[in-house]
C-alpha positions in Angstrom: 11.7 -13.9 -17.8 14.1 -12.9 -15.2 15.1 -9.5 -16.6 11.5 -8.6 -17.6 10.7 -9.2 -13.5 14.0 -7.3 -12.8 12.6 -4.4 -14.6 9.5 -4.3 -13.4 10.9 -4.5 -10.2 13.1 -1.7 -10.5 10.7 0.5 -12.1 7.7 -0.2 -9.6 9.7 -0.6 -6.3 8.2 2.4 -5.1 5.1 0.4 -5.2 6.6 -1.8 -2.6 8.2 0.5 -0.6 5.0 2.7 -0.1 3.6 -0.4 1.3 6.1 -1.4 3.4 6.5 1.8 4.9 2.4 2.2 5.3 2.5 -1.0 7.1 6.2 -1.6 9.0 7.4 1.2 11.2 11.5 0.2 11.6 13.8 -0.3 8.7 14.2 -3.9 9.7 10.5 -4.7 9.4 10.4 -2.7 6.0 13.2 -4.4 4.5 12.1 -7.8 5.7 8.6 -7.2 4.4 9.9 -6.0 1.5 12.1 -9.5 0.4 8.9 -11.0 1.5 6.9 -9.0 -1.4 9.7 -10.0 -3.6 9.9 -13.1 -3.4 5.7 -13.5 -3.8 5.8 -11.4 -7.3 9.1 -13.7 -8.4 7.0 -16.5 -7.2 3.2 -15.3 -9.1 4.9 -13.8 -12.2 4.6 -16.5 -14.6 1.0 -16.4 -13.7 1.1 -12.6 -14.7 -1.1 -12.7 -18.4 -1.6 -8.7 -18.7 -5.3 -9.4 -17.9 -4.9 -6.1 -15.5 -2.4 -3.1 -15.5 0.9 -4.6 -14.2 0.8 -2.1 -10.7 -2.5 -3.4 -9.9 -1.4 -6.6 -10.5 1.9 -5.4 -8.2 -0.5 -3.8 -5.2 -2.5 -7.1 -4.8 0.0 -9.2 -4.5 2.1 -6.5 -2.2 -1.0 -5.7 0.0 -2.2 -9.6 0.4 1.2 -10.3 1.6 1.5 -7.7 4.0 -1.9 -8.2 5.4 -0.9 -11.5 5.8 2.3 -10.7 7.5 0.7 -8.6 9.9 -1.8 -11.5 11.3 1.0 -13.4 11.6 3.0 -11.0 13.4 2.3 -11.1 17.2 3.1 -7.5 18.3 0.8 -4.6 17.6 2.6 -1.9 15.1 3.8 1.3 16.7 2.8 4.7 15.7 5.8 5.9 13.6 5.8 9.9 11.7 7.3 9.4 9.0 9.6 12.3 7.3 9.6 12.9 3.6 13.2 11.7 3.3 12.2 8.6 4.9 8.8 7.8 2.7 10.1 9.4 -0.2 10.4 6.5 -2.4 10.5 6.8 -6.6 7.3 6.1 -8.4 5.9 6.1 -11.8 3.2 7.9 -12.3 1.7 11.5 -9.8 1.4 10.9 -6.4 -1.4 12.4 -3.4 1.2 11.0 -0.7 2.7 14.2 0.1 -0.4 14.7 2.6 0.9 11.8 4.3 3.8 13.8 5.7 0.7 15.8 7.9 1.9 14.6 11.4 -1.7 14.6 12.3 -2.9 13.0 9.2 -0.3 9.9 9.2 -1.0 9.1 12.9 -5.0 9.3 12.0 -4.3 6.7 9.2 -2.2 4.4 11.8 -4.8 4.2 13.3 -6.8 2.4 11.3 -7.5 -0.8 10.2 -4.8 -3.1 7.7 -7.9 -2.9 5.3 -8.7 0.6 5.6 -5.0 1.6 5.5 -5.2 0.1 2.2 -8.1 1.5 0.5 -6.9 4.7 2.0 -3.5 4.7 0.6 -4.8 3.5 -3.1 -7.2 6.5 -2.9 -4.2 8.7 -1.6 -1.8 7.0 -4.6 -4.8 8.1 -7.2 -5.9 5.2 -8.0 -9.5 4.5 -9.8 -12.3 3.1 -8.2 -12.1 0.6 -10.8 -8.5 -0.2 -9.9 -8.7 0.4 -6.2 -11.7 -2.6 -6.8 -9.5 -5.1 -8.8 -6.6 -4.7 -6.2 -9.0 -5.5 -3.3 -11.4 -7.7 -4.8 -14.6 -5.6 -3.8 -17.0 -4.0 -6.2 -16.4 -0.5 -7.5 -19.4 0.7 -5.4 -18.4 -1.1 -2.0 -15.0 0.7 -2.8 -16.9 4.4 -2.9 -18.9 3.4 0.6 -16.0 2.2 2.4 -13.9 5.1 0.9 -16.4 7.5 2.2 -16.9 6.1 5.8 -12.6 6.0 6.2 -12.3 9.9 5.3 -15.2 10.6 7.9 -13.6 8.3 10.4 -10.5 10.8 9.5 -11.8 13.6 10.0 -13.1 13.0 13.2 -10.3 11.4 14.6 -8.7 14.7 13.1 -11.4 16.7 14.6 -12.0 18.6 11.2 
């Protein structure tokens, strides 16, 4: 059990690391966040029966804890650009999340809300709206709505 969760780990980490990054902006935060995300998957993973891909299994738990983290957290998250070398984290699969390295684009997204931020980054990570629903427990069409209203609210905060 522990090496299957070791490799799932170390194949999906940029799963993790996306997250923290979207959601901490100092290394300390990220890493911290990071053990916390850990520690829930080592924590959920005999629960883990295959009913869903394994990375959309990963995402909810990752997302649900940093959500959580951040209403615990008393200060209000800083506006951080974040480089390429610093986001560049390994993933499986193609990735959108090269937009994210648009100055203009990244501070647009900090600006919006944890839940937002979320659906916004599945969307950007090119996920379904089928899997974007399963991670956030909404329904595939209150996925496409809310998906809809963010990129509006980001282009006009981009002024497109």
């Amino acid at each position: 059990m522990e090496k299957e969760f070791l490799k799932s780990v170390n194949e999906h980490q940029g799963i993790l690391f996306k997250i923290c990054r979207m959601y901490c902006t100092d290394n300390d935060d990220v890493n911290d966040l990071f053990q916390d995300m850990l520690l829930q998957l080592w924590q959920a993973w005999p629960s883990f029966k295959g009913a869903s891909k394994l990375t959309t299994w990963m995402y909810r738990i990752c997302l649900n804890t940093a959500i959580a983290r951040l209403r615990k957290s008393s200060r209000s998250p800083a506006v951080q650009i974040l480089t390429e070398a610093q986001y560049g984290m390994p993933d499986a699969g193609p990735q959108r999340l090269d937009i994210l390295f648009d100055s203009e684009l990244q501070v647009a997204i900090d600006s919006l809300s944890r839940i937002d931020k979320a659906l916004i980054m599945l969307y950007l990570d090119e996920k379904s709206y089928k899997e974007i629903a399963e991670i956030m427990d909404m329904t595939e069409s209150n996925v496409g709505v809310k998906l809809n209203r963010i990129k509006n609210k980001l282009k006009e905060r981009m002024g497109a």
